[in-house]
C-alpha positions, 0 to 999 in steps of 0.5 A, spaced: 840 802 419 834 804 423 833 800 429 825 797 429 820 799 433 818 796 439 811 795 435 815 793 430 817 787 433 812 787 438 808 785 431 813 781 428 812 776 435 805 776 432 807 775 426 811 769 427 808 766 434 801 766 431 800 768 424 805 763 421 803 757 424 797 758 422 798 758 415 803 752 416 798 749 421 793 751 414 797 747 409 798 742 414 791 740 414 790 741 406 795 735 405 792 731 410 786 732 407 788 729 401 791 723 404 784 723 409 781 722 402 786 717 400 785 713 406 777 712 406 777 710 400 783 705 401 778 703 406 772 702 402 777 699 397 779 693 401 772 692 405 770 691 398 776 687 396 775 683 402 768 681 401 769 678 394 775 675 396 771 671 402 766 670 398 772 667 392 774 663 398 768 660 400 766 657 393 773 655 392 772 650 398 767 646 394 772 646 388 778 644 391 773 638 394 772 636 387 778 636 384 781 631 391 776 627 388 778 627 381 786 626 384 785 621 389 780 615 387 781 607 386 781 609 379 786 613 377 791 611 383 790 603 380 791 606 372 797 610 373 801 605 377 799 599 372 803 600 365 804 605 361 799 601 355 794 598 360 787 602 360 782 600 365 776 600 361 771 597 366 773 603 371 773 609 365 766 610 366 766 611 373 771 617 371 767 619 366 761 620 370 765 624 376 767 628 370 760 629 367 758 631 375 764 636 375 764 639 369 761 645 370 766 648 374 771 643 372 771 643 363 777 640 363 781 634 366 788 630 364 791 626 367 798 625 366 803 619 368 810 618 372 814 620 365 810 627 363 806 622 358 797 624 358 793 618 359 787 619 359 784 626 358 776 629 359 774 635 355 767 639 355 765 639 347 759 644 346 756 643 354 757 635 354 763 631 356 768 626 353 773 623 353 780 622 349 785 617 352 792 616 350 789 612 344 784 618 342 785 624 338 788 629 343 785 637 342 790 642 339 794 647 344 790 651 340 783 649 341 784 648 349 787 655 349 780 658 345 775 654 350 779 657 355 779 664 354 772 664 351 770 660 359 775 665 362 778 658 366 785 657 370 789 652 371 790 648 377 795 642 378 794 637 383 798 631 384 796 624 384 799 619 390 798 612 393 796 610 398 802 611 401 804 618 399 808 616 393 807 620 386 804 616 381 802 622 376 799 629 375 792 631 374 792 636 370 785 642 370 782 648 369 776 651 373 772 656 371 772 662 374 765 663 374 764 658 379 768 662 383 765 670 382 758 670 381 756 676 377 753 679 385 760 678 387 763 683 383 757 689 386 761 694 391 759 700 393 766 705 390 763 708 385 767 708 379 772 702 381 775 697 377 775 689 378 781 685 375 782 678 377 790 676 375 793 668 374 799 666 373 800 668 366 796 674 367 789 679 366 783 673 368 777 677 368 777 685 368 772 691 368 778 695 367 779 699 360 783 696 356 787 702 356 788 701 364 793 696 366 792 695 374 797 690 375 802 696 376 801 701 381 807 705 379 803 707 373 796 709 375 798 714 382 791 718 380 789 712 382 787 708 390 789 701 386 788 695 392 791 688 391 788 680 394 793 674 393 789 668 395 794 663 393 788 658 393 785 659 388 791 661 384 790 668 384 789 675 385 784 679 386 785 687 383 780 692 385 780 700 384 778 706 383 780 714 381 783 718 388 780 724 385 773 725 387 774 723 393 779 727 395 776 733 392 771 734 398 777 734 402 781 739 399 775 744 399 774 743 405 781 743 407 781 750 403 775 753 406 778 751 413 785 755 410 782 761 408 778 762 416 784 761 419 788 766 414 782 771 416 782 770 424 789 771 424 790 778 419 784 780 424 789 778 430 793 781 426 790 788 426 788 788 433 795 787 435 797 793 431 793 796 435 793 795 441 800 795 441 799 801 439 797 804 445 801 800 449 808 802 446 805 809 445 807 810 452 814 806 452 815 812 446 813 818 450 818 815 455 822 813 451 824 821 448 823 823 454 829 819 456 834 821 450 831 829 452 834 828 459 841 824 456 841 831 452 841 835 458 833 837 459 832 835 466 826 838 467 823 834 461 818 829 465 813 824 462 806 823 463 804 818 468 797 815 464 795 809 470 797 805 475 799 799 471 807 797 471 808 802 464 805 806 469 809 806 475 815 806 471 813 812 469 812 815 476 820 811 478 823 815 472 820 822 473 822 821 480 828 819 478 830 826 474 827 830 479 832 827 483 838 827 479 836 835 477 837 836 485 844 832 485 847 836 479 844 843 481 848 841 488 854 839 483 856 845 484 856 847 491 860 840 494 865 837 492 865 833 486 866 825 490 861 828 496 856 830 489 858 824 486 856 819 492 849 823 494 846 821 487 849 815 488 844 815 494 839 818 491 838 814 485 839 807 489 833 809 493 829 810 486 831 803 484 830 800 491 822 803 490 822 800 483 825 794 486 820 794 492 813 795 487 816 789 483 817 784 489 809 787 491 808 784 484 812 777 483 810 775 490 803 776 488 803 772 482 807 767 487 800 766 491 796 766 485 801 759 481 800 753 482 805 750 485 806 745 481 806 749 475 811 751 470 812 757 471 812 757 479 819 755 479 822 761 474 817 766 479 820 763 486 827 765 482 825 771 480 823 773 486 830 772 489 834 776 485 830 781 486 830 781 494 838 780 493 838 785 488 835 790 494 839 787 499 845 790 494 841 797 495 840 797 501 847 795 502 849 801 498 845 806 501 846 804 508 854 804 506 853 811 502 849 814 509 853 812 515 861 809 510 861 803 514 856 797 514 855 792 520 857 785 521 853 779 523 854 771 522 852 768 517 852 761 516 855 760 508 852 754 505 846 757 504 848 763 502 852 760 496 847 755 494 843 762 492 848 764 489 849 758 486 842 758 484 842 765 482 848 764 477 845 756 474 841 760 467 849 762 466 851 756 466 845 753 462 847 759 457 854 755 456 850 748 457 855 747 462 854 744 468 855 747 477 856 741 481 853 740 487 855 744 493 861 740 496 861 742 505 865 738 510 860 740 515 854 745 516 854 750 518 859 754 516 859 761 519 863 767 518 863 774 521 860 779 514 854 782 510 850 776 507 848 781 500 855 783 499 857 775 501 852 773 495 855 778 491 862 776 491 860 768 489 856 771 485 861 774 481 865 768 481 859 764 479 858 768 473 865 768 471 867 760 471 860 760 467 862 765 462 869 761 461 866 754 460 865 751 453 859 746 453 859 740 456 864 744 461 863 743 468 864 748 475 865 745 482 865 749 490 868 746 496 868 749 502 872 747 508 875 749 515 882 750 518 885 754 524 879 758 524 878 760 517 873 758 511 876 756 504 871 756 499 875 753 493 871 754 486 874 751 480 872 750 473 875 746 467 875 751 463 881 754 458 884 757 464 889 763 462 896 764 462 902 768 467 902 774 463 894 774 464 893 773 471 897 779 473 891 784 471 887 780 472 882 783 477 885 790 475 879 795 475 875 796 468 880 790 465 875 784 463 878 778 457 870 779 455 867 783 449 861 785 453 864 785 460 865 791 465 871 789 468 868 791 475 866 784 478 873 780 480 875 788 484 868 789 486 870 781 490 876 782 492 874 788 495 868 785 499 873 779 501 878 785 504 872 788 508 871 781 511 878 780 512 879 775 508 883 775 502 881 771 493 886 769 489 887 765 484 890 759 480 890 757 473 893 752 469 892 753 462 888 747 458 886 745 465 882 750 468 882 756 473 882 756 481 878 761 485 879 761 492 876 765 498 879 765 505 875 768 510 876 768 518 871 763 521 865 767 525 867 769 533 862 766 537 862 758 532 869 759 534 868 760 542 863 755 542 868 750 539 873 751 543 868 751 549 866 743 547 873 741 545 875 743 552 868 740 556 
């Protein structure tokens, strides 16, 4: 299966950076568009609602005066605590013009005594007000029920108490609704909207179509339906309209909205085809000529087409094979190890070029960040692999050139904190964790090279980092004792086994799939050279035990021993 293109994945960055947001970015907006429409109108559903409610209220308050009045007078207190056989005929007109000043809003009044029994009754009979006593003809259920769907009233209960607070019977009424809801009430501003007015035995009042039952809002969901309990009066106050025209002028904008985002991104879309067009073509060319020099053709060079960073790579790589042709053309006239070593060298010195422009380049981009931004720490990180990377260079073609390398002192609680920090994206890799650096004093100074010290932790970092599991834990110790530094690096890791650790540290030997099998030998050789010495300790299901002597620097050991005899 053929591999894709550097373009390819470079538009598919686009594709999935870009593009696809967008589009969800788009249906993102259409849904929230639909629920923006729902939501205004929901809105002006309850502004209205809350208005007729207000009004309801208010009214209601008048009422509720009336019916105190009808509940609590010397009349009805004084005739329900006497006999159930007595009748106050003196006080019965008193009763019967309160009811006369009430009717209108108030069509029907019973009282009703301690044992259910009715005792006086007053009803609205064609606009005027009668009376029925326990001694009268009481109305039908039938009759009463027809006058009150006719006047669209609902009962009220109240009770009628003595003076002090003891029940003595019922009253029992209706109330017009008219009394309530003027006919204006009932105007708001929703277009199309629907009123219902609900009691406790079911639709009051309705501008709904019959076919409409309101007071299921599962039933209607194309509909934004807006429910008021008042309590009192006893009822509920119903009012709404169909979702649909005013969610539609959302959603076409949401579409509209939609399709110009699909347009600007088909035409990022298109000029990143082709600019990456002309980015990767160099990367191509390069690319081919690589696989021409692989095969043999050393003279194939590549056109250097600026001076931006493809550019000078371009520079690095021909220069690179001009070079690597003359170490094979010498190939035959020296030694294979002395050939060997002078390309060597020479390809070290070309990375070293390379590595240099790229320092030029991060230490610039390190000026021109902010120094509290983001990106500055990952930069500053960069930069200090990279002089690391150099000082490694340098290093090799010093020791390439002249077969030995001088020793300096060095102090180690810097230098492993570099390499601490060098290695600290490996272990975020495993999401395990490097503690703090542990000394018993500072400085703790050795005789050596400081790249080819950082080196050597760092390949011992790197292999604690690549055993742990996530949540794995690595720990570096360092202290002093007859002249030397141990530097104890451990890890909670699976360990390895006996059998294991005899090839351990053998050239090209590696437990990892992808691993080289060169960084344990390369550190146990660099810990020789400063005449140290590594080994290691396991416990399998425990973890492993990286320790490094090395002898402790000359002159810190003269200056101690100076001060202890002082």
């Amino acid at each position: 299966m053929k591999a894709a293109s550097l373009r390819a994945k470079f538009l598919l960055v686009v594709l999935l950076g870009a593009v696809l947001p967008l589009a969800l970015m788009g249906l993102w907006l259409t849904r929230t568009a639909v629920r923006s429409g729902r939501a205004l109108l929901r809105a002006q559903l309850e502004a209205a609602v809350a208005g007729i409610a207000s009004d309801v209220r208010g009214k209601w308050a008048l009422r509720d005066g009336e019916l105190q009045l009808l509940a609590n007078n010397s009349v009805v207190r004084t005739a329900l605590a006497g006999p159930a056989t007595q009748l106050a005929m003196p006080d019965s007109e008193y009763l019967l013009q309160l009811f006369a000043a009430v009717h209108n809003a108030i069509p029907s009044v019973s009282y009703v005594g301690g044992g259910g029994r009715e005792r006086w009754s007053f009803h609205e009979v064609e606009g005027s007000p009668t009376t029925d006593s326990a001694r009268g003809v009481a109305r039908s259920a039938g009759q009463q029920a027809a006058t009150a769907a006719k006047s669209r009233t609902f009962p009220v209960e109240l009770p009628v108490r003595s003076e002090d607070g003891r029940v003595l019977g019922t009253l029992r009424t209706l109330v017009r609704l008219s009394a309530l809801l003027s006919s204006d009430s009932v105007q708001h501003a929703v277009p199309g909207a629907a009123f219902v007015v609900l009691d406790v035995h079911g639709t009051l009042f309705s501008t709904a179509p019959d076919s409409l039952d309101l007071s299921n809002r599962a039933e209607h969901p194309a509909w934004e339906i807006v429910a008021v309990p008042l309590g009192a009066p006893p009822l509920r106050l119903v009012l709404a309209a169909p979702s649909a025209p005013f969610v539609k002028p959302f959603e076409r904008a949401a579409r509209l909205g939609l399709g110009l985002l699909m347009a600007v991104a088909l035409v990022a879309l298109l000029v990143s085809a082709i600019l990456t067009g002309r980015v990767t073509g160099s990367l191509e060319r390069m690319a081919v000529a690589a696989e021409a020099v692989a095969a043999g053709d050393l003279k194939r060079r590549v056109e250097v087409s600026g001076r931006d960073e493809v550019g000078r790579l371009a520079e690095a790589f021909n220069a690179m094979t001009e070079s690597l042709r003359r170490t094979l053309a010498e190939l035959s006239q020296q030694r294979a190890l002395a050939a060997v070593g002078e390309f060597a060298a020479s390809l070290s010195h070309e990375v070293r070029n390379s590595l240099t422009a790229i320092r030029i380049d991060l230490q610039h981009a390190v000026r021109q960040l902010p120094e509290e931004g983001a990106a500055t720490p990952l930069v500053t990180r960069t930069l200090d692999t990279v002089r690391r990377l150099d000082s490694t260079v340098t290093g090799a073609l010093r020791v390439a050139r002249s077969g030995q390398s001088p020793m300096v002192r060095v102090d180690l609680a810097p230098l492993l904190r570099r390499a601490m920090m060098s290695a600290e994206p490996s272990f975020a890799a495993s999401e395990a964790r490097l503690e703090p650096l542990v000394l018993e004093s500072e400085p703790v100074e050795v005789d050596g090279d400081a790249g080819a010290l950082e080196q050597l932790f760092l390949n011992l970092f790197l292999n604690a980092a690549q055993a742990l599991d996530a949540g794995g834990r690595a720990r570096v110790e360092v202290r002093s004792a007859d002249d030397r530094v141990v530097i104890r690096i451990s890890d909670n890791g699976s360990g390895v086994t006996s059998g294991e650790l005899t090839v351990v540290g053998t050239v090209l030997h590696s437990s990892k799939p992808d691993g080289t099998g060169l960084g344990l030998p390369i550190a146990q050789r660099i810990a020789a050279a400063h005449g140290g010495d590594l080994r290691i300790e396991s416990v399998v299901g425990e973890g492993t035990t990286v320790v490094v002597t090395l002898p402790a620097s000359r002159q810190s050991s003269e200056k101690s021993g100076l001060t202890a005899e002082g």
